[in-house]
C-alpha positions in Angstrom: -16.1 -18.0 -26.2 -16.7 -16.0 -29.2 -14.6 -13.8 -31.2 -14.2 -10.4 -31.0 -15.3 -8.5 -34.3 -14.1 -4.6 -34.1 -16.1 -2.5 -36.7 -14.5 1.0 -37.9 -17.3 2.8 -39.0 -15.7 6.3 -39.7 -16.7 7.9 -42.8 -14.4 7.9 -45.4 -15.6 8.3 -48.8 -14.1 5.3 -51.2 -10.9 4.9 -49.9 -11.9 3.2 -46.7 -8.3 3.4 -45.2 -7.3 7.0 -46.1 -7.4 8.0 -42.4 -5.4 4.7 -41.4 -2.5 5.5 -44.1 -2.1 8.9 -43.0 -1.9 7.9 -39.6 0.9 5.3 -40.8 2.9 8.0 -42.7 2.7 10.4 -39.8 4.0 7.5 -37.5 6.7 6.5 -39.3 7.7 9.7 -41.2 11.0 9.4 -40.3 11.7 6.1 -41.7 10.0 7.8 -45.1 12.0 10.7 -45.2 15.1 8.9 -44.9 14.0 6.3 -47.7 12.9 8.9 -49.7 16.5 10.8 -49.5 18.3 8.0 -50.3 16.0 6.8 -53.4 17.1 10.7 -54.7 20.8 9.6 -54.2 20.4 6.2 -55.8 18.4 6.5 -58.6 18.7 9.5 -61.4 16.3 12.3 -61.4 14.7 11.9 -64.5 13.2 8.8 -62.5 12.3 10.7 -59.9 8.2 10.4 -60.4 7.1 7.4 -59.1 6.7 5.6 -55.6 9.5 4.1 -53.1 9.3 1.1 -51.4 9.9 1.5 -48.0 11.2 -1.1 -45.1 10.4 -0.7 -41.5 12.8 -1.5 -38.5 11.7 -4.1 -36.4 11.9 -2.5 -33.3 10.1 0.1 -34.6 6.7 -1.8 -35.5 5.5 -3.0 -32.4 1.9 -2.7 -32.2 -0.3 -2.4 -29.1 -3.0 -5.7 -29.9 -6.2 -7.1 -28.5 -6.3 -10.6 -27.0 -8.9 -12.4 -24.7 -7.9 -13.4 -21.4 -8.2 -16.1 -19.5 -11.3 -15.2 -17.7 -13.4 -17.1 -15.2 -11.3 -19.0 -12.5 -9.0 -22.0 -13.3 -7.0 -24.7 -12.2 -5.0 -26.1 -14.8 -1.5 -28.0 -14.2 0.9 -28.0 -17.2 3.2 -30.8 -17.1 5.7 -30.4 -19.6 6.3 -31.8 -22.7 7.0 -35.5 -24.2 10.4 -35.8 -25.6 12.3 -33.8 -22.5 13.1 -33.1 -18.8 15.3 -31.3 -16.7 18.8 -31.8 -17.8 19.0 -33.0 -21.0 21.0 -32.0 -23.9 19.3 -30.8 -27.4 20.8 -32.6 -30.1 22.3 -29.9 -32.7 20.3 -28.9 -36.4 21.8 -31.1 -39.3 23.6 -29.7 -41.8 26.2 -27.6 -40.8 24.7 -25.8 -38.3 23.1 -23.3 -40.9 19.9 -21.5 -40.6 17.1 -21.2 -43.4 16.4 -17.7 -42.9 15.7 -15.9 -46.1 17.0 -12.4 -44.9 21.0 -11.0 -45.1 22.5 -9.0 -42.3 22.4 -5.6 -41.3 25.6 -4.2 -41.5 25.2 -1.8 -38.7 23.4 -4.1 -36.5 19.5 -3.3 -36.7 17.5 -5.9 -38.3 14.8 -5.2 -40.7 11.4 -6.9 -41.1 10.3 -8.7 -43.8 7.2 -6.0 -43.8 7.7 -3.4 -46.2 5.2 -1.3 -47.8 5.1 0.9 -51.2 4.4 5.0 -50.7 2.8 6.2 -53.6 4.1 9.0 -56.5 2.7 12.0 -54.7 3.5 10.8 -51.0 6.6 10.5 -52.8 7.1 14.1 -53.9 5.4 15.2 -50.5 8.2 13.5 -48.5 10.4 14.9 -50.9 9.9 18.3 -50.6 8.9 18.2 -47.1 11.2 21.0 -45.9 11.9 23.0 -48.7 9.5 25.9 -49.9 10.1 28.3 -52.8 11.8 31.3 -51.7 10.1 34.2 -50.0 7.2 31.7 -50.9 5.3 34.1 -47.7 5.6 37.5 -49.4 4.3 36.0 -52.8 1.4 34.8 -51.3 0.6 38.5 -49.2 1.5 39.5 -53.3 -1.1 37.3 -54.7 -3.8 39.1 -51.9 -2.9 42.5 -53.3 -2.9 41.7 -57.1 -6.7 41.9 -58.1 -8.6 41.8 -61.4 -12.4 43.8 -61.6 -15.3 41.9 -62.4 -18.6 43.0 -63.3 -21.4 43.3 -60.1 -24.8 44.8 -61.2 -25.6 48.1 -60.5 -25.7 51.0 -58.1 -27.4 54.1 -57.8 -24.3 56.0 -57.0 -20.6 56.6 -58.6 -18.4 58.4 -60.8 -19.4 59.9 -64.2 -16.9 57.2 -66.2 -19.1 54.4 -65.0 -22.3 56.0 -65.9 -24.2 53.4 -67.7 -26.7 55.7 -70.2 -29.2 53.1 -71.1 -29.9 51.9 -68.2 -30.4 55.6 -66.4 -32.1 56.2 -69.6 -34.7 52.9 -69.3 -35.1 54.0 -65.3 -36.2 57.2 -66.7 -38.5 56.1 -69.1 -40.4 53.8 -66.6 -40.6 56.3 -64.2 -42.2 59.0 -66.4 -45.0 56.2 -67.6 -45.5 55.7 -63.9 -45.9 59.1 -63.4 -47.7 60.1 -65.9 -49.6 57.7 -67.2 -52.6 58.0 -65.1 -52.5 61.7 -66.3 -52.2 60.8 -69.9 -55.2 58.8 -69.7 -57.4 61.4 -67.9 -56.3 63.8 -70.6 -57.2 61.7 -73.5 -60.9 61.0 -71.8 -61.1 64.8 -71.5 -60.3 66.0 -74.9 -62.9 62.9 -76.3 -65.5 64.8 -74.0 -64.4 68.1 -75.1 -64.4 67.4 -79.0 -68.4 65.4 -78.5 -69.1 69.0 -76.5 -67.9 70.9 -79.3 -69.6 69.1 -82.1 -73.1 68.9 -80.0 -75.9 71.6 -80.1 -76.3 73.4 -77.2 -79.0 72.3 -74.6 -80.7 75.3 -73.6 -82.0 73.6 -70.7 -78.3 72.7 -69.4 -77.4 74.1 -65.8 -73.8 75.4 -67.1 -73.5 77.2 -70.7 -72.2 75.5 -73.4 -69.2 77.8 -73.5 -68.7 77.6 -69.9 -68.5 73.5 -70.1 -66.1 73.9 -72.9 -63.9 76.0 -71.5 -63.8 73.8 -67.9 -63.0 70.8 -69.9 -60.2 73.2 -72.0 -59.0 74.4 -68.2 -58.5 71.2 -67.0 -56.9 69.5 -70.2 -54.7 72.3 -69.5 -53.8 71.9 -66.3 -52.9 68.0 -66.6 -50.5 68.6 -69.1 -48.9 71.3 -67.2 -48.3 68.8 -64.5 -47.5 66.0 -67.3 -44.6 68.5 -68.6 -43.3 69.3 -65.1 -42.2 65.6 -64.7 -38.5 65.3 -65.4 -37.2 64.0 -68.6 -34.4 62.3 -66.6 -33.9 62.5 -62.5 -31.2 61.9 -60.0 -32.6 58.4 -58.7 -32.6 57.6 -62.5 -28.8 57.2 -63.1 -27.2 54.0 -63.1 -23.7 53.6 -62.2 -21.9 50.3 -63.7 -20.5 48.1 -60.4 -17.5 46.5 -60.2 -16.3 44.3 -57.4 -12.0 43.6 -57.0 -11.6 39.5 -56.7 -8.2 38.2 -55.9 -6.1 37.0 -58.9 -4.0 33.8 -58.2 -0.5 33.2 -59.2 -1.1 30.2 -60.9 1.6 30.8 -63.8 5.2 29.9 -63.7 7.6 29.8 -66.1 11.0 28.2 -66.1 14.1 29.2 -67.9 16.9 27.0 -68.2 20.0 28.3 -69.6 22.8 26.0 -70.2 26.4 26.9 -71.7 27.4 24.2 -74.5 30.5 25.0 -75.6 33.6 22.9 -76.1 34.5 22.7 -72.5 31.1 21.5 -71.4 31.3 17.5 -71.7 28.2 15.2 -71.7 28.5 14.3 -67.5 28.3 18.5 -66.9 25.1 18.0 -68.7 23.6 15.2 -67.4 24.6 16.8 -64.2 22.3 20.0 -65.1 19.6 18.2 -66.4 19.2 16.4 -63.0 19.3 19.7 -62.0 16.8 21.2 -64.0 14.1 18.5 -63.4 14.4 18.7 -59.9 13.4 22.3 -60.4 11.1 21.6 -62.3 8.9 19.3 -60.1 9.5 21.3 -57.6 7.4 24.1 -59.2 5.0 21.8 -59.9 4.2 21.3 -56.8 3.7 24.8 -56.2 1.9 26.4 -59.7 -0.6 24.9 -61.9 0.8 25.5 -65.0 4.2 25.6 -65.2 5.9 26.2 -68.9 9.8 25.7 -69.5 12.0 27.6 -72.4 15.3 26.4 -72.9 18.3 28.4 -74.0 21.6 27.2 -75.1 24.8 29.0 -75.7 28.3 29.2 -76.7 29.3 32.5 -78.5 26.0 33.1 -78.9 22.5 31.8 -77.6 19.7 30.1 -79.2 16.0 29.0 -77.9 15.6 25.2 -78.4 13.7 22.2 -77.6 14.9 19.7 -74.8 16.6 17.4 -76.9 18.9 19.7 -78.5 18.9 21.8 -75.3 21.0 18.2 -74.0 22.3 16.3 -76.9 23.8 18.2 -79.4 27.6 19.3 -79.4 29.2 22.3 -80.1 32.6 24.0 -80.3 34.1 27.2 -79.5 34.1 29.4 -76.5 32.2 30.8 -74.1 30.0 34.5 -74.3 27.7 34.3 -71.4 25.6 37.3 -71.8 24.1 36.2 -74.9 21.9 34.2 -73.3 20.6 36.6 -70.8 20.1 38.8 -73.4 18.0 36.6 -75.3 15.8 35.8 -71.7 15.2 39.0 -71.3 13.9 39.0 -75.1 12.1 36.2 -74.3 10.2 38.0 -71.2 9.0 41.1 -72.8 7.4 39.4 -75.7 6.1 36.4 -74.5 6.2 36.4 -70.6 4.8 39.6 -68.8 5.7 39.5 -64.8 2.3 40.3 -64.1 1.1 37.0 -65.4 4.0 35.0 -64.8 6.0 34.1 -61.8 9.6 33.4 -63.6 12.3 31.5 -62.5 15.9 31.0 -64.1 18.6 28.1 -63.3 21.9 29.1 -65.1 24.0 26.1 -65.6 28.0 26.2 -66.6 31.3 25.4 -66.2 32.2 28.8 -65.0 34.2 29.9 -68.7 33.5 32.6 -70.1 35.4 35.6 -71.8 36.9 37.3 -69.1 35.5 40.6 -70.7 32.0 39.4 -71.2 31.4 38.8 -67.6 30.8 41.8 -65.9 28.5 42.5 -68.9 26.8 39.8 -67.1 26.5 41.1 -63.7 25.0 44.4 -65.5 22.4 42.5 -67.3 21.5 40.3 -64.5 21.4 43.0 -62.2 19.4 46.4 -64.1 17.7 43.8 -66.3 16.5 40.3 -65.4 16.2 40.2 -61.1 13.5 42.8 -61.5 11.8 40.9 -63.2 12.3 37.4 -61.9 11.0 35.4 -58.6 14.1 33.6 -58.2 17.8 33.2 -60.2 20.0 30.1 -59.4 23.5 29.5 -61.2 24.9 26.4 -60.8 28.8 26.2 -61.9 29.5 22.4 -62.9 33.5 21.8 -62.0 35.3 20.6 -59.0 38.2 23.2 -60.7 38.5 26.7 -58.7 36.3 29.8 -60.0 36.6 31.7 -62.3 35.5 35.5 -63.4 32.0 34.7 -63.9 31.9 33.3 -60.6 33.4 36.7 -58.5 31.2 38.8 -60.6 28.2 37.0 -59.8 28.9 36.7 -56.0 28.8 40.6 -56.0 25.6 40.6 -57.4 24.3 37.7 -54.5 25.4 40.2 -52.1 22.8 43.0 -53.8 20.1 40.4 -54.6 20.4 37.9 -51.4 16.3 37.4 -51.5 16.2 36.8 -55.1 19.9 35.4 -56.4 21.5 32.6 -55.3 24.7 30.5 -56.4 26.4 26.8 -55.8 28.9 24.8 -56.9 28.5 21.2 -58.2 31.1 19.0 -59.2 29.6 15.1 -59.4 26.1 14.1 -59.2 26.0 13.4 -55.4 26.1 16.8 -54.4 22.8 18.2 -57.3 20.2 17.5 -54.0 22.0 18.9 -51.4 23.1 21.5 -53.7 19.3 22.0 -54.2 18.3 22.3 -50.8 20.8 25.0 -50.3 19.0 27.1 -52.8 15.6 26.4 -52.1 16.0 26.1 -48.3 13.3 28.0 -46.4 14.5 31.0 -45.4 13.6 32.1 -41.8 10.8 34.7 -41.8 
């Protein structure tokens, strides 16, 4: 009996087992997903873009298999084996009585299989952002239908003075006129050649008209064309050209995210690496939403300075705490550099909730009249497992104004940045 070849013959460009793979993630997405949340809890963010390798529960990767029968009728006696019958004893393993399994145990009782399999960088980020979507992600989009930009589309014989194109209703004109008239033209130039051999020829006595008389047809008719030559319109309604322009959409593609740290005394190096986690989970997770994504870093203490990344983390400072500075300088930032009709912009405030007690409802003025206008999204983040402070109150005021576009959490160890996360860019019900 021969073997039993199956032959998939779906087309699938290159990657022959594209379709097979996504079948596999879909079937096991739960086992993904729950890999993929603990990878975020075990490793640190800033290694956040690459693959997981993922196990599979042996109970859960049963497969349905082909297999021949037995086929045809038999009659076939099986008698048992050499070494034993009925009612003996099996001898025990040597040594000890232990097994030479290369696996450990499950400490809550479910075995896994040896097979495990490796889900790529971007299945990666797909799984991780599975259920979480930007916030009033919907309304952007119906935004992004409505915002248009006017591209040239020919011409049309019909519109408004201001797109009145003159050289072209001026060219139309033109060639209308030599269609027109340049049959006449013609005719009129034969006739006066006729007219100026009449003149300058003696007169035949014999003729049947007069001499005088044939001039003065030719003159008559010369005449007339050019009356008829004049009464064509310099310029005529179906001459004018009106310049066409067509509305195409204009993507969103533009995103540009602030991060605003306070460095002052009281923020130690573990509330920064805590915000950085932060901030790079944000920021992938506007990558996977805008093409170009760019990301300006502010830093503050008593006053607030645009820096690169390194010194945005590293450096130290000393001194208190004066919030608004750094709002101020955003909003700086914004009008010069970032108009809200190009960019979609997005803030994440990190701090440990000081500030001057006096500067903070400066804050909730600037945040509010100033920079939510203007912005898709604000997240602060207050780094400290201590109670809140000023800032804190002030700002939950302003969450209560700005629910769609504000949002605020508290974090105080690096467990808690993803769920934290979630919370603010949870997908709000429609």
């Amino acid at each position: 009996m021969g073997m039993t070849h199956i032959v998939d013959r779906r087309l699938n460009g290159k990657n022959k087992s594209a379709v097979n793979r996504e079948r596999f993630l879909r079937r096991y997405r739960h086992h993904i997903k729950k890999a993929v949340a603990d990878a975020v809890q075990r490793r640190s963010i800033t290694d956040i873009e690459r693959g997981e390798k993922v196990s599979i529960p042996s109970r859960d990767i049963e497969e349905p298999i082909f297999h021949h029968g037995q086929g045809g009728k038999r009659e076939i006696v099986h008698p048992g084996n050499k070494e034993f019958v009925a009612g003996d004893t099996l001898p025990k393993p040597k040594g000890g009585g232990q097994g030479q399994g290369q696996g450990q145990a499950s400490p809550d009782g479910e075995g896994m299989d040896e097979f495990a399999f490796q889900i790529t960088q971007e299945e990666f980020l797909d799984f991780l952002f599975d259920d979480l979507e930007l916030p009033n992600l919907a309304r952007k989009k119906l935004k992004d239908t409505e915002a248009f930009k006017y591209v040239r589309s020919g011409f049309t014989s019909q519109g408004i003075p201001a797109k009145l194109d003159v050289v072209r209703s001026l060219r139309g004109a033109h060639a209308r006129r030599l269609g027109l008239g340049g049959a006449r033209k013609k005719k009129i130039r034969d006739l006066e050649e006729q007219l100026a051999a009449l003149k300058s020829a003696p007169e035949d006595l014999d003729a049947a008209f007069s001499h005088d008389d044939q001039v003065q047809a030719l003159e008559e008719e010369i005449a007339r064309l050019k009356a008829n030559v004049k009464r064509i319109p310099f310029i005529d309604e179906i001459d004018l050209r009106y310049r066409q322009h067509v509305k195409q959409p204009k993507p969103a593609t533009s995103a540009v995210m602030f991060c605003l740290m306070d460095v002052s005394g009281s923020m130690t190096q573990m509330h920064k690496d805590i915000a950085k986690r932060f901030f790079i989970l944000l920021y992938l997770f506007l990558k996977k939403n805008y093409k170009k994504i760019e990301v300006v870093f502010i830093r503050h203490h008593t006053s607030a300075k645009e820096v690169d990344e390194e010194e945005f983390f590293y450096s130290r400072e000393t001194g208190g705490t004066i919030v608004s500075s750094a709002l101020k300088l955003m909003h700086k930032i914004i009008e010069s550099r970032y108009s809200p009709s190009e960019w979609n912009i997005y803030a994440a405030q990190a701090s440990d909730g000081d500030n001057w007690n006096d500067d903070s409802p400066v804050c909730s003025k600037i945040l509010s009249e100033s920079l939510l206008p203007l912005v898709q999204y604000f997240a602060y983040v207050e780094i400290t497992p201590q109670d809140h402070q000023m800032l804190w109150y002030e700002y939950e005021k302003i969450q209560e104004q700005y629910p769609q576009s504000f949002a605020l959490q508290q974090i105080a160890d690096p467990g808690e940045i993803y769920p934290v996360f979630r919370q603010l860019f949870e997908r709000k019900a429609a």
